[in-house]
C-alpha positions in Angstrom: 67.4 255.9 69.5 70.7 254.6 67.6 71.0 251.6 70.1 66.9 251.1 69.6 67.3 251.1 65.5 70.2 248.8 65.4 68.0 246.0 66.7 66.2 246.3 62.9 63.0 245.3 63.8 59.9 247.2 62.7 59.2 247.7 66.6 62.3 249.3 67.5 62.2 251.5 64.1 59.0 252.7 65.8 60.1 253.1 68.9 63.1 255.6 68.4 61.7 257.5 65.9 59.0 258.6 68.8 61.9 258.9 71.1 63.5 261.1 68.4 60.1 262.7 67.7 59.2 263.8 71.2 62.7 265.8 71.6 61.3 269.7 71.1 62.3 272.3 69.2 63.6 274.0 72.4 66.2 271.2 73.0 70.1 271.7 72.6 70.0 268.5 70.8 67.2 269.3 68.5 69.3 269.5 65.6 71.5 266.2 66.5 68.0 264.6 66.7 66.7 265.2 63.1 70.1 264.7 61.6 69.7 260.9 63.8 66.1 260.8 62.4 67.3 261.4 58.8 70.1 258.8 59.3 67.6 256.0 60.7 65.5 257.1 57.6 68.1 256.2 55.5 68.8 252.7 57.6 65.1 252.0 57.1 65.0 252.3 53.4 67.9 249.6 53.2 66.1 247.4 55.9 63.2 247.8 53.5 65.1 247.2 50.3 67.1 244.0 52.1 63.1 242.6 53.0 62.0 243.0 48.9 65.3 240.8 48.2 64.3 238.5 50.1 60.7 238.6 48.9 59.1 239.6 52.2 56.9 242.6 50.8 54.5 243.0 53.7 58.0 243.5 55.9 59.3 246.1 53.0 55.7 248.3 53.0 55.6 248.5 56.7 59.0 249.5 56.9 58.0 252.5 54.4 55.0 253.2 56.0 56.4 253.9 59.7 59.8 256.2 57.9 58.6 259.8 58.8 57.8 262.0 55.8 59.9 264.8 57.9 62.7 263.1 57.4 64.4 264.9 54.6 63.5 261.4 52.3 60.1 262.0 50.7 61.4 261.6 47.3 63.5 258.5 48.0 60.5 257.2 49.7 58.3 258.1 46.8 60.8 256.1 44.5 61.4 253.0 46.8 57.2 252.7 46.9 57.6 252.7 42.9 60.1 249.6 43.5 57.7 248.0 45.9 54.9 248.2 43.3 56.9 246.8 40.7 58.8 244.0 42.5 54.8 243.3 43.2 53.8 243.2 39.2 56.9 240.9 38.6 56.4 238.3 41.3 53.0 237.4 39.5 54.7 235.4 37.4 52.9 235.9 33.8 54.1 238.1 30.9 51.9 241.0 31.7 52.7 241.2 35.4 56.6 241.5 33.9 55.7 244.2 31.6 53.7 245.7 33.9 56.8 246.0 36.4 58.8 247.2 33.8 56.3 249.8 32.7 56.3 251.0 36.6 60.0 250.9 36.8 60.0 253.6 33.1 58.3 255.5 35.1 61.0 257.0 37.6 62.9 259.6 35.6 67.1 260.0 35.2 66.9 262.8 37.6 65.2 260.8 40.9 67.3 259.8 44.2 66.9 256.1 43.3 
């Protein structure tokens, strides 16, 4: 799975979160599998976060969209969707879509992952 993410594709994301995925409960590396997932997760939000820099947000949302919400990362996914939205606003290029970003930006409190 670690060999499969490190290619950083949206493809092989995919692909070894199901490999990680179909490893059962039952397993004696169950536990080394969601502590991979959650790492991968973690890898995934900074592929994401390195596609808004570069101002490729359909590559950024379907990076989020395929990080599984069993991950451990819900609220860091929640907050990086917040980013997304707002990085959207600003690259309108008026006044009001720049307020509006920074208006969505307010909105993620002191006490949030990101």
């Amino acid at each position: 799975a670690k060999q499969l993410a490190n290619r950083g594709s949206v493809a092989a994301f995919t692909e070894a979160m199901e490999l990680l995925e179909s490893i059962s409960e039952d397993s004696v590396i169950y536990d080394t599998a969601q502590a991979t997932k959650k790492e991968l997760a973690v890898d995934m939000i900074k592929v994401a976060e390195n596609a808004l820099r570069r101002q490729r947000l359909s590559d950024a949302e379907r990076v989020l969209a395929i990080i599984p919400r069993n991950a451990g990362l819900n609220q860091e996914i929640a907050d990086f969707q917040v980013f997304v939205e707002a990085y959207q606003r600003a690259w309108s290029g008026d006044a009001l879509g720049m307020d509006s970003a920074i208006t969505r930006l307010q909105s993620i409190s002191q006490d949030r992952p990101l």
